[in-house]
Backbone bond lengths (Angstrom), bond angles and torsions (degrees), N, CA, C in turn:
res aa  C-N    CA-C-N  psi(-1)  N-CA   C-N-CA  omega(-1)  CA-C   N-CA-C  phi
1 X - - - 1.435 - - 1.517 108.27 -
2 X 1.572 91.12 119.80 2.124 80.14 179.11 1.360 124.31 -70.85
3 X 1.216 127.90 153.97 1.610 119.21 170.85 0.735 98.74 -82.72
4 X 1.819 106.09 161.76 1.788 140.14 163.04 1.180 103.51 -77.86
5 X 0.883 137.34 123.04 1.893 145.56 136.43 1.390 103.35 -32.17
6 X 1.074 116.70 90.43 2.197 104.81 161.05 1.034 112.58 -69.15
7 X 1.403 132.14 168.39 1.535 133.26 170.96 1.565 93.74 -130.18
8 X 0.961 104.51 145.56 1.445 110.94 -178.97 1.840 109.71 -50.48
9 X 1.203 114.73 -45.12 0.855 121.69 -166.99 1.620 103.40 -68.29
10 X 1.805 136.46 -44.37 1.123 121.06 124.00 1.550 143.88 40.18
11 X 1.518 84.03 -87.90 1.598 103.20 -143.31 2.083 69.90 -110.52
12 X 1.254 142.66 12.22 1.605 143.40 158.57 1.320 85.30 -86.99
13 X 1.312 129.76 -84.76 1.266 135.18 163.94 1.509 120.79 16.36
14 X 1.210 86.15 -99.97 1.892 103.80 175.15 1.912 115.91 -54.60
15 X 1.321 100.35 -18.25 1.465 103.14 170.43 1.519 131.69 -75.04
16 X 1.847 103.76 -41.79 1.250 115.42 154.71 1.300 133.68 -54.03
17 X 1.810 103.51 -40.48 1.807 109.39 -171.33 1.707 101.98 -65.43
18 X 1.514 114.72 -29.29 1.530 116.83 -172.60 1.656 109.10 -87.17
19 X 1.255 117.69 -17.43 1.533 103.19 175.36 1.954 104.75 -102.16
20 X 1.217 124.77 1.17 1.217 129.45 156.33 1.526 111.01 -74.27
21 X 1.319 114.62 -60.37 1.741 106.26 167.75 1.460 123.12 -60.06
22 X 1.325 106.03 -25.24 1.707 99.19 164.20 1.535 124.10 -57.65
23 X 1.460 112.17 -63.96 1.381 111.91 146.72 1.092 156.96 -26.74
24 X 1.118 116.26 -73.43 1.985 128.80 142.66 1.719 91.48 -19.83
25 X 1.624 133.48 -81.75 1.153 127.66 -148.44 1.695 101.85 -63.81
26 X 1.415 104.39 -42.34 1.718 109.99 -176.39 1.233 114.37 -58.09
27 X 1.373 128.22 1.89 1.594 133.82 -163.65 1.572 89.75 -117.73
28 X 1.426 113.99 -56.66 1.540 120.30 -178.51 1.926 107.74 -32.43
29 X 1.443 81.35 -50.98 1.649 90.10 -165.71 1.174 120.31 -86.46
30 X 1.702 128.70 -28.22 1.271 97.03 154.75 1.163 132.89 -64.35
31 X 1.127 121.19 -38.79 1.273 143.98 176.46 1.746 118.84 -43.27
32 X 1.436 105.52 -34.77 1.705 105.44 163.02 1.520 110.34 -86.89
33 X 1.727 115.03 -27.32 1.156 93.02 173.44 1.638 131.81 -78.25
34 X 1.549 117.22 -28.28 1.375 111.34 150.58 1.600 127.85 -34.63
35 X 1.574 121.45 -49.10 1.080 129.05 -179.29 1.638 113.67 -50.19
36 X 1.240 116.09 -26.02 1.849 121.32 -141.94 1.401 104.13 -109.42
37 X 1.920 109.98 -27.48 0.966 121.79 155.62 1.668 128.49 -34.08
38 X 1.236 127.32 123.02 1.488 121.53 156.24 1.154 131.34 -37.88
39 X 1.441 114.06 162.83 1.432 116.06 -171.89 1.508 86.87 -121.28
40 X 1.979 93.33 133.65 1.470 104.46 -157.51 1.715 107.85 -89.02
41 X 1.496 103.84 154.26 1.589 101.53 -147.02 1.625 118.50 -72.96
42 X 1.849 112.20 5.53 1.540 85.55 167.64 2.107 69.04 -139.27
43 X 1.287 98.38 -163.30 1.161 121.10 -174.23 1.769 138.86 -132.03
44 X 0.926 119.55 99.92 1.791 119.94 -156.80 1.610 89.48 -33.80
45 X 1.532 89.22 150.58 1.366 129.10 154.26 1.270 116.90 -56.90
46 X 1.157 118.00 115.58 1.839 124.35 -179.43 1.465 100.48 -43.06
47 X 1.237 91.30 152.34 1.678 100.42 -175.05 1.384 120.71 -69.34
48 X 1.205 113.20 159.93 2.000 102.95 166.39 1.525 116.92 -75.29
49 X 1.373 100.54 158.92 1.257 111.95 -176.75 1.373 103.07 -61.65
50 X 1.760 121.33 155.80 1.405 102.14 -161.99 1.390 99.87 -83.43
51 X 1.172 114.21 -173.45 1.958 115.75 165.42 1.209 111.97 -73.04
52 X 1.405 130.45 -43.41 1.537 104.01 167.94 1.257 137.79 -48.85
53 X 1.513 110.54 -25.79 1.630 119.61 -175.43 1.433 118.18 -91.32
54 X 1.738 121.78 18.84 1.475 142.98 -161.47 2.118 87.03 -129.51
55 X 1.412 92.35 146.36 1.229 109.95 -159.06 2.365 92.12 -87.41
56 X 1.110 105.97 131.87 1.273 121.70 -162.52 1.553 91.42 -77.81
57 X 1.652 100.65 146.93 1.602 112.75 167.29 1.611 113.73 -98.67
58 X 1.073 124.55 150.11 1.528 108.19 145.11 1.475 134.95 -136.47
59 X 1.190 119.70 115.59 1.325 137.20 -158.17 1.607 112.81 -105.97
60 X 1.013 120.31 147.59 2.046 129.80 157.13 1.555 115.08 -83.48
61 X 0.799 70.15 91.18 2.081 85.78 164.25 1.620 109.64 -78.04
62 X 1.456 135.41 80.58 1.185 128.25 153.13 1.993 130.75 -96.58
63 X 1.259 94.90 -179.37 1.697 100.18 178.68 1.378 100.34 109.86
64 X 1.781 100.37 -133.55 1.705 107.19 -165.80 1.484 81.52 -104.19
65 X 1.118 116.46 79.82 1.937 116.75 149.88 1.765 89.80 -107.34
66 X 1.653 105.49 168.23 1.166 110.23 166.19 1.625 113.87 -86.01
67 X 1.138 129.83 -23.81 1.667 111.34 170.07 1.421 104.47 -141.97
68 X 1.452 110.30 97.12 1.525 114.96 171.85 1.038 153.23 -67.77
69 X 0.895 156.84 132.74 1.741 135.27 -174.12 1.538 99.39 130.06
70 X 1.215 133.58 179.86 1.892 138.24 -158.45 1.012 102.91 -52.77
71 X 1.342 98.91 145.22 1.663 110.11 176.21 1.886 98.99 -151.14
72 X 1.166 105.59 134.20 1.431 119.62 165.70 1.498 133.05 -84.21
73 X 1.223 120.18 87.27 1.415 124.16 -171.78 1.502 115.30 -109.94
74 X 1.410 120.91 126.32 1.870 115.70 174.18 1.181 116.42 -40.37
75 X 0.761 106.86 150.31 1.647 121.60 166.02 1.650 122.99 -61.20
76 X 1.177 108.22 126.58 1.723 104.15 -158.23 1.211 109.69 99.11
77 X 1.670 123.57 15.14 1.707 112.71 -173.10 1.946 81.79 -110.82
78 X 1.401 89.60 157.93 1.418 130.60 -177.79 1.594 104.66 -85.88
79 X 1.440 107.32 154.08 1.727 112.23 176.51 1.483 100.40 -73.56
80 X 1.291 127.93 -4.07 1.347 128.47 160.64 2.003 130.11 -66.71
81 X 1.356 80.74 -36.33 1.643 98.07 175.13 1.274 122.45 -74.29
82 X 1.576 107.13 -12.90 1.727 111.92 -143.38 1.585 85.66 -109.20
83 X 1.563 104.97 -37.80 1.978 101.11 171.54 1.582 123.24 -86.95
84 X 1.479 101.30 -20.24 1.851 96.36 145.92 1.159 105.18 -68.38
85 X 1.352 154.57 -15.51 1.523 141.80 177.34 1.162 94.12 -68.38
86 X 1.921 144.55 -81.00 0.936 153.88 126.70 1.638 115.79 41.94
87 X 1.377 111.30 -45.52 1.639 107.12 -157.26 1.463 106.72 112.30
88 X 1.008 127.94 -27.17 1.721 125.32 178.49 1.914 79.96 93.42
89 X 1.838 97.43 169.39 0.884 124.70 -179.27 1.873 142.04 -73.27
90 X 0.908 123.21 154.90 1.717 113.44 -163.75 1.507 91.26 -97.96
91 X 1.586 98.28 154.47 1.412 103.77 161.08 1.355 136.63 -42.93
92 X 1.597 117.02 -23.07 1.567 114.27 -175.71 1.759 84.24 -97.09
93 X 1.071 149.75 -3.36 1.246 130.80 169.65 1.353 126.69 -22.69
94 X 1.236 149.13 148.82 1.533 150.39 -146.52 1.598 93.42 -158.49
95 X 1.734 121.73 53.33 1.427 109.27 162.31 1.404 130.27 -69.00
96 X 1.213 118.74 19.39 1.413 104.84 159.18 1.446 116.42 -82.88
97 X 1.107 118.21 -42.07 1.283 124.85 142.36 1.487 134.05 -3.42
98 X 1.412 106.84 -48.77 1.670 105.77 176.94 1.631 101.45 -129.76
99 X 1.532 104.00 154.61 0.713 110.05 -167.23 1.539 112.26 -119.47
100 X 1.132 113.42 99.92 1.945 143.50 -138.88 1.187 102.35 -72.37
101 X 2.029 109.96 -37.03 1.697 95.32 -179.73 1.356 100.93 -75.48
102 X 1.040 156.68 15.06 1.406 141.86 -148.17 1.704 92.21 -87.85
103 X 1.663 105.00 148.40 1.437 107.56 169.61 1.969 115.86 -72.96
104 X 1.598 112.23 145.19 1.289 105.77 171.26 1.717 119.77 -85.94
105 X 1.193 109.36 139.46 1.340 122.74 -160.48 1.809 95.22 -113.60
106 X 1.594 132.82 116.75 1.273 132.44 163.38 1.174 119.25 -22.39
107 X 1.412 137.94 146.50 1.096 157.89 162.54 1.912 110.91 56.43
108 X 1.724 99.91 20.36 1.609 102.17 -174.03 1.668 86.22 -82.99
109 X 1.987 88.96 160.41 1.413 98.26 156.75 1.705 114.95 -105.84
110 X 1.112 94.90 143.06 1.492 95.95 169.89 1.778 125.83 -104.56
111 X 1.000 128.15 117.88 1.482 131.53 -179.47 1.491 127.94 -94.00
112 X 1.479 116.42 109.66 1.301 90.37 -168.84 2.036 105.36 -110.05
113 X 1.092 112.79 108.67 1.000 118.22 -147.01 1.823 111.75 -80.46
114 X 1.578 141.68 147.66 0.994 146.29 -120.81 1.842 90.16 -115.80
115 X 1.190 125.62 126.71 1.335 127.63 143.43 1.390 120.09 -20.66
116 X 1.325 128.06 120.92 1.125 150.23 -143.71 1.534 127.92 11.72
117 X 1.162 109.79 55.30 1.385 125.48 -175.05 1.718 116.92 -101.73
118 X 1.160 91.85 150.60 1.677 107.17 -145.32 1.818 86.38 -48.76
119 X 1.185 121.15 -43.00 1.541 127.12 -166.24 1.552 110.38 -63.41
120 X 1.231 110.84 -18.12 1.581 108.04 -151.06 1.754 85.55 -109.39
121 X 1.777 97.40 108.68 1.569 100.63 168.18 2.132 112.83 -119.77
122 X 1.054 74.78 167.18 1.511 89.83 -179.02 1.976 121.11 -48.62
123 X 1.609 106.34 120.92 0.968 102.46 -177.52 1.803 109.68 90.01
124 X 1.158 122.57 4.51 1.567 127.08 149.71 1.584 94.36 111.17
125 X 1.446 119.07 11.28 1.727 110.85 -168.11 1.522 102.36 -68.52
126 X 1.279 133.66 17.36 1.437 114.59 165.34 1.123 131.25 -19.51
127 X 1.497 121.26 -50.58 1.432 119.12 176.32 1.222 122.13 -62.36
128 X 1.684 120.30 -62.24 1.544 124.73 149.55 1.460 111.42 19.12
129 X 1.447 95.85 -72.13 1.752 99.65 -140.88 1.371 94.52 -107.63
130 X 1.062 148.27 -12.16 1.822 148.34 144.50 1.429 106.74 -63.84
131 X 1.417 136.14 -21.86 1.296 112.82 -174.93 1.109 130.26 86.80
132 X 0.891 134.08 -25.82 1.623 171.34 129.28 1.901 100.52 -5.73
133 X 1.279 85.98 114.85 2.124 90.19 163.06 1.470 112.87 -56.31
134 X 1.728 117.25 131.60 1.296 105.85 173.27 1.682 122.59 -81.21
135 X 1.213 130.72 133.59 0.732 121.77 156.69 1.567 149.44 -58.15
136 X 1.864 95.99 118.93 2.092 77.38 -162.16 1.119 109.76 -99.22
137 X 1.977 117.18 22.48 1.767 107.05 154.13 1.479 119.30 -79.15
138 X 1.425 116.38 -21.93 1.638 127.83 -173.09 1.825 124.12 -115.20
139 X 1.664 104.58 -15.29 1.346 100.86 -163.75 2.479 104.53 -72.87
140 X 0.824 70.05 151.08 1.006 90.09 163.21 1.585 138.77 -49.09
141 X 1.630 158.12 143.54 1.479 122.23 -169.63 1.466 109.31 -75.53
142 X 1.776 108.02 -14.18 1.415 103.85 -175.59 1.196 113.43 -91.24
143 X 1.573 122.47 -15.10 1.459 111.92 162.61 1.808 124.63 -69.83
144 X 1.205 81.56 -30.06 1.828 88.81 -178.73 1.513 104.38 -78.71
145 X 1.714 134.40 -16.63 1.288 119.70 -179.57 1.964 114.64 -96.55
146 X 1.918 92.07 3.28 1.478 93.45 161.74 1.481 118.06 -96.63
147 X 1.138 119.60 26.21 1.148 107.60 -176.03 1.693 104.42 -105.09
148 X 1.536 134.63 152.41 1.225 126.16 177.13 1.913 125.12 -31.88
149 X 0.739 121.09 126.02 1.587 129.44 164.65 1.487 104.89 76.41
150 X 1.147 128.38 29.49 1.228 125.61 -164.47 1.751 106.84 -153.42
151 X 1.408 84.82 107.52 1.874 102.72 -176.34 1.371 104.31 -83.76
152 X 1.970 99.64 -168.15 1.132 117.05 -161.72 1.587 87.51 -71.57
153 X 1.015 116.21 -57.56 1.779 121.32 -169.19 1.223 120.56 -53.61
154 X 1.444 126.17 -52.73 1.378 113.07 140.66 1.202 142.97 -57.54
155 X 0.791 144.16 -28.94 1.657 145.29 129.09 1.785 110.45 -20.64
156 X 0.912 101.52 -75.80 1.771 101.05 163.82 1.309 111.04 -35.85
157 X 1.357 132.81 -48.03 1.727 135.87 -160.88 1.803 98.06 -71.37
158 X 1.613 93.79 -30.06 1.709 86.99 -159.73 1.716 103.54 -78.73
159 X 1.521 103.89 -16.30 1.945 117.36 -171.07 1.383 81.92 -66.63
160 X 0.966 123.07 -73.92 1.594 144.26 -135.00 1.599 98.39 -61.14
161 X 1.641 109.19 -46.20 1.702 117.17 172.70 1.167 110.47 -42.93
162 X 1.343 113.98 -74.10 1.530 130.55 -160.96 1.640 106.30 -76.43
163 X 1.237 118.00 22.90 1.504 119.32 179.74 1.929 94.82 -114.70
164 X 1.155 80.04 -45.05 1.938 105.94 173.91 1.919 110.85 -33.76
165 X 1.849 86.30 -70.11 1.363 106.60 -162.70 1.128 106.19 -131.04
166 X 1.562 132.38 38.10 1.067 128.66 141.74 2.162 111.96 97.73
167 X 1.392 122.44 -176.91 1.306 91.99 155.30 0.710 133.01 -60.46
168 X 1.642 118.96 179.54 1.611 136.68 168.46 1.441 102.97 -89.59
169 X 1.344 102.59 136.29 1.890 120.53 -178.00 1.595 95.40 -106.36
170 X 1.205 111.75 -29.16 1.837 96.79 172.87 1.510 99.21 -152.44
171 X 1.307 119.41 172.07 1.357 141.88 174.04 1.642 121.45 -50.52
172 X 1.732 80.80 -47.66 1.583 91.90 173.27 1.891 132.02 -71.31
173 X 1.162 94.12 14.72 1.180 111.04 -163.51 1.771 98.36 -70.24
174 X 1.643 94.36 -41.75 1.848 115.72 -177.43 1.556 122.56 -50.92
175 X 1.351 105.62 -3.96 1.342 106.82 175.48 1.692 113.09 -85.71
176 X 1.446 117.40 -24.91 1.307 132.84 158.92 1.605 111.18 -45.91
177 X 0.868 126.96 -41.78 1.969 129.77 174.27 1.538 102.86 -90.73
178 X 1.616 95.23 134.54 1.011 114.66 -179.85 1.489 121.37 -65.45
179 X 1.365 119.09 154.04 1.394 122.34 -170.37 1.793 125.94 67.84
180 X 1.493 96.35 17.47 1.379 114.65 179.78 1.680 115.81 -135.15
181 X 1.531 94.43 88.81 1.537 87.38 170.66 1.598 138.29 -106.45
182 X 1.636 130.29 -132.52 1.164 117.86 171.20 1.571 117.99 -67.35
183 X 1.480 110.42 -34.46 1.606 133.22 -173.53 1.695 97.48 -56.10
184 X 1.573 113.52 -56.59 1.449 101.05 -167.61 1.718 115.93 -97.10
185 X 1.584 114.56 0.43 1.371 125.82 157.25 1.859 109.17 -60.52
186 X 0.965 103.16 -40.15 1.560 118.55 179.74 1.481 108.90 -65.40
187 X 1.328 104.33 -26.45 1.768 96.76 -171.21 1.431 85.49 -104.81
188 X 1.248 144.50 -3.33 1.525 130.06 -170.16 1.126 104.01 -107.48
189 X 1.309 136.45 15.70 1.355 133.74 -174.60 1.527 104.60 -79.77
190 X 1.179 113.52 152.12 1.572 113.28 165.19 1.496 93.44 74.64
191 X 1.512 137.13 -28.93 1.275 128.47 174.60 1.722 126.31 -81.79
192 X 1.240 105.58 -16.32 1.627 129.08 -168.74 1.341 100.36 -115.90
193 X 1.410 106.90 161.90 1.619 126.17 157.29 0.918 96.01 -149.13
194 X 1.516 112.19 155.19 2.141 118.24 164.84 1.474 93.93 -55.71
């Protein structure tokens, strides 16, 4: 049997036409086997609306974040989202201190306060000792049961609210929980923020 002479160019040739039909067929076949597959027995939940199409917050991110000052977060974002807005947190950060699931409330500030810093006392009194209005979209039950006239149990009523119905949009909101009326709204002024 005589031989063929290949030419390189050839035997390039014949190399391409066989890894194009490899392909072509490797496409055929997954491609019927996706098809042949079942259709699985329930079906995802439509997606969420995206974040651009959700109405924007804007909040102050200060303390040991790496870049502080406004940050724009959707609505429905967590005190977690708002210090990834921020840069995420510094090494002297003091997260026990805050409390990250908390919902974000418009125009709140958020503080994230520094490992052994004059403000940061035992048992979450951050606010206490800065002076600072507590916040009753983010504080804590033990920050809210240091505040005047307001126990462990009420303090609990106010978690339990704002888990209910979301943040507080004003102060006055506290007359809605029990054991809180005009008398001790009057003494909480200047001590609270939504």
């Amino acid at each position: 049997m005589p031989e063929l002479p290949l030419s390189r160019g050839r035997i390039v040739a014949v190399v391409a036409v066989t890894l194009a039909v490899l392909v072509v067929a490797g496409r055929f076949l997954l491609h019927a086997g996706a098809t042949s597959s079942p259709t699985p027995p329930f079906r995802p939940a439509a997606a969420p609306a995206p974040a651009a199409a959700r109405p924007m917050l804007v909040v102050d991110v200060v303390g040991a974040v790496r870049r502080a000052g406004l940050r724009r977060v959707p609505q429905g974002s967590r005190i977690a989202d708002a210090i990834a807005r921020a840069g995420g947190v510094t090494r002297r950060a003091d997260l026990a201190q805050v409390n990250l699931a908390a919902p974000v409330a418009d125009g709140q500030q958020i503080v994230v306060p520094s490992r052994g810093s004059p403000a940061a006392l035992p048992g979450g009194g951050v606010v206490a000792a800065s002076g600072a209005p507590v916040s009753l979209s983010i504080a804590t039950a033990e920050q809210l049961d240091s505040l005047p006239g307001i126990g462990p149990v009420t303090a609990q009523k106010i978690v339990a609210y704002r888990e209910q119905h979301g943040a507080f949009h004003s102060v006055a909101e506290l007359d809605a929980i029990p054991g809180i009326g005009p008398a001790r709204l009057d003494e909480l002024k200047g001590l609270v923020v939504p």
